[in-house]
N, C-alpha and C positions, 0 to 999 in steps of 0.2 A: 504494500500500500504506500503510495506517495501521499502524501499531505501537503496541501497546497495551499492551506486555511489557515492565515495568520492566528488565527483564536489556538488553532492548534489542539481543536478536542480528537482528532481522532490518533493524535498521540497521546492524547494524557490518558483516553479512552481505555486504550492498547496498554495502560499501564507505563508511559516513557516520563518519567520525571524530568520537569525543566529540566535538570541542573546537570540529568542526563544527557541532553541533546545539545552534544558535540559540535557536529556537523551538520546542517539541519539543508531544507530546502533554499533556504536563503543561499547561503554560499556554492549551493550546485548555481541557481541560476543568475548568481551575477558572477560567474565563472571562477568563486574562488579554491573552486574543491570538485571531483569528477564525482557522476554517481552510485558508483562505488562505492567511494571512499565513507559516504553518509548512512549507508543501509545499514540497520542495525535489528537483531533478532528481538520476537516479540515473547509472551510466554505461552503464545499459540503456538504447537508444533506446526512450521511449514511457513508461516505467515511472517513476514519480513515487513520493516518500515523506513521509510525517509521521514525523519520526524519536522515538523514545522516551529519556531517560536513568531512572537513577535515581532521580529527584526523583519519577517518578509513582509509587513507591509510598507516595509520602504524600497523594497525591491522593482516595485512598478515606474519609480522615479529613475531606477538605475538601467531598467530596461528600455527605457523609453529612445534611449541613444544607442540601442542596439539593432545593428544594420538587422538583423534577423528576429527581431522582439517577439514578434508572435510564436516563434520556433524554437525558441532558447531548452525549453523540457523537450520537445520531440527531438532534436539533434543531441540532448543529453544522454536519452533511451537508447539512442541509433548507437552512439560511442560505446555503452554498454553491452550491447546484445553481439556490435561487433568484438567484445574482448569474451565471448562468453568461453573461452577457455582457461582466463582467470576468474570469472568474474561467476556467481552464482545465477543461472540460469531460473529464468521465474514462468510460470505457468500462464497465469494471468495478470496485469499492473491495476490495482485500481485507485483511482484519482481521485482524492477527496477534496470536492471545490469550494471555493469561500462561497457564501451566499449573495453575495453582488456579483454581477456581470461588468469583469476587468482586465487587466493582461494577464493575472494569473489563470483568472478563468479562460480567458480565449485561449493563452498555450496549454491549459489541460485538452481543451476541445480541437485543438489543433494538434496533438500529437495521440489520442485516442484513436482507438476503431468505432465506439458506443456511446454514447449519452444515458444513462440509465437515471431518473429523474424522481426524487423521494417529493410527493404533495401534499403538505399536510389538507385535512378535510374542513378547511375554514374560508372565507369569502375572498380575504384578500391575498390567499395563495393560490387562488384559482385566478384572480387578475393577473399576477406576477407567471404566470403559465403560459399567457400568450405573448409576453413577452420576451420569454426564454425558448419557445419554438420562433418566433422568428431570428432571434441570435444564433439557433443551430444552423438556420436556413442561411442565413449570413455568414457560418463559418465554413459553412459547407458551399457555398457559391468560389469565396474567397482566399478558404484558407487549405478544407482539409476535403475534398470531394468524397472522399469513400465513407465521410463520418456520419451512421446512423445512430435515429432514436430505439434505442433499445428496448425501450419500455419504462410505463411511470407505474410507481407504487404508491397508493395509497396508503396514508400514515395519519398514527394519532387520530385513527376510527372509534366516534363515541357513538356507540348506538343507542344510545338516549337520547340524543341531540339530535334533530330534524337536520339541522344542515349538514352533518355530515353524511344521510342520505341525499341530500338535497348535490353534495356537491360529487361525489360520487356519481350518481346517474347521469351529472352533468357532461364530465370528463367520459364518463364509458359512451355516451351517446354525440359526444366530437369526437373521439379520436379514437372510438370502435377497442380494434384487438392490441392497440400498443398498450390498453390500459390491462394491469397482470391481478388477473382474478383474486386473488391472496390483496386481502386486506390486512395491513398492520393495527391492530387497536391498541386504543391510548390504554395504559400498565404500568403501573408504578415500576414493576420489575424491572421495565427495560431502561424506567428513567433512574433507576440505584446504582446501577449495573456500571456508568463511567467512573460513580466515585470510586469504586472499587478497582477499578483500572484494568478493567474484564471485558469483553463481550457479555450481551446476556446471554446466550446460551450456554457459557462458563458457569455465569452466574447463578442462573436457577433457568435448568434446561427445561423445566415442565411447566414454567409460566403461560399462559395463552399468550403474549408477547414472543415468547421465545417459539412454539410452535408455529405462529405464523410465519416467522420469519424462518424454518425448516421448509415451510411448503413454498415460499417464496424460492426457496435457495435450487428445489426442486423444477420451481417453472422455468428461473436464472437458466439453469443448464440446459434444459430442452430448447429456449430461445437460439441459445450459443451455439449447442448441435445443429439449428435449422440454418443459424448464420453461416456459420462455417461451413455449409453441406454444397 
């Protein structure tokens, strides 16, 4: 997992301690460190990290005079993958974006194959929606052509609350089969689960929280399989 989110929760998530994070995202992309040199192992067997702190939200400043700014992470991955004979070889990358649309965001999406899109079930995450499908269509005109929506997951499902059927039916009935059947519902579990510096299924594997997001990991694959096929 890259971390690309100056907030830096999905390292603190993963259990990386500021004081841990060495080498972080920042100094891969304003070229002070390869990325390599920054991956550091998680307490997930398999799962690896580029950890993020707050220094990278000054990195956008430093990209901005880089002849290749949009590309800065996708020619970081290509340096990688071409040393894969020192360099530990990874299955899958996945990119965890800051929640604004910026140059970190656009080099995530420009050096991805996928979009995969968490919405929470509230009013003004369904506005902030079409305005992140037309940025893919933007990055994909301009930046990255091969790059698909992989699919949105519905998140933070209260079925007590009318809107989130309300916003739910909405999104399945615009954008049909990208929207993935598996809903995540709102769970205290799943919101415990970063202080402990765990995934939830670490956490408490039998949580309704933690089981949807099994069935989710199930649809994940078969998507992947149909992509790749």
């Amino acid at each position: 997992m890259i971390d690309i989110d100056p907030q830096g929760n999905a390292s603190t998530g993963l259990g990386i301690h500021r004081q841990d994070r060495g080498v972080t995202t920042y100094e891969v992309l304003t070229g002070q460190a390869r990325l390599a040199e920054a991956v550091v192992p998680t307490r997930i067997p398999g799962l690896s990290l580029v950890p993020a702190t707050v220094d990278l939200s000054g990195a956008e400043l430093e990209l901005a005079d880089m002849p290749r700014r949009n590309f800065v992470l996708k020619d970081a991955l290509a340096e990688y993958s071409a040393h894969g004979s020192s360099a530990r070889p990874f299955s899958y990358v996945l990119i965890d974006c800051p929640p604004s649309l910026t140059l970190l965001t656009l080099n995530a999406m420009a050096a991805a194959d996928a979009v995969l899109v968490p919405l929470q079930c509230e009013f003004f995450a369904l506005e902030g929606l079409s305005q992140l499908m037309k940025t893919i269509d933007l990055v994909r005109d301009k930046l990255n052509p091969a790059l698909e929506m992989q699919g949105i997951v519905l998140t933070m499902f209260d079925k007590r609350n009318k809107l989130s059927d309300q916003v739910a039916d909405d999104v399945r009935a615009t954008l049909g089969e990208k929207v993935y059947a598996t809903v995540i519902p709102r769970n205290v579990r799943i919101s415990e689960a970063p202080s402990h510096g765990v995934p939830a299924l670490v956490y408490d594997l039998r949580c309704p929280g933690s089981q949807a997001y099994i069935k989710l990991a199930g649809e994940l694959i078969q998507r992947e399989r149909l992509r790749a096929a």
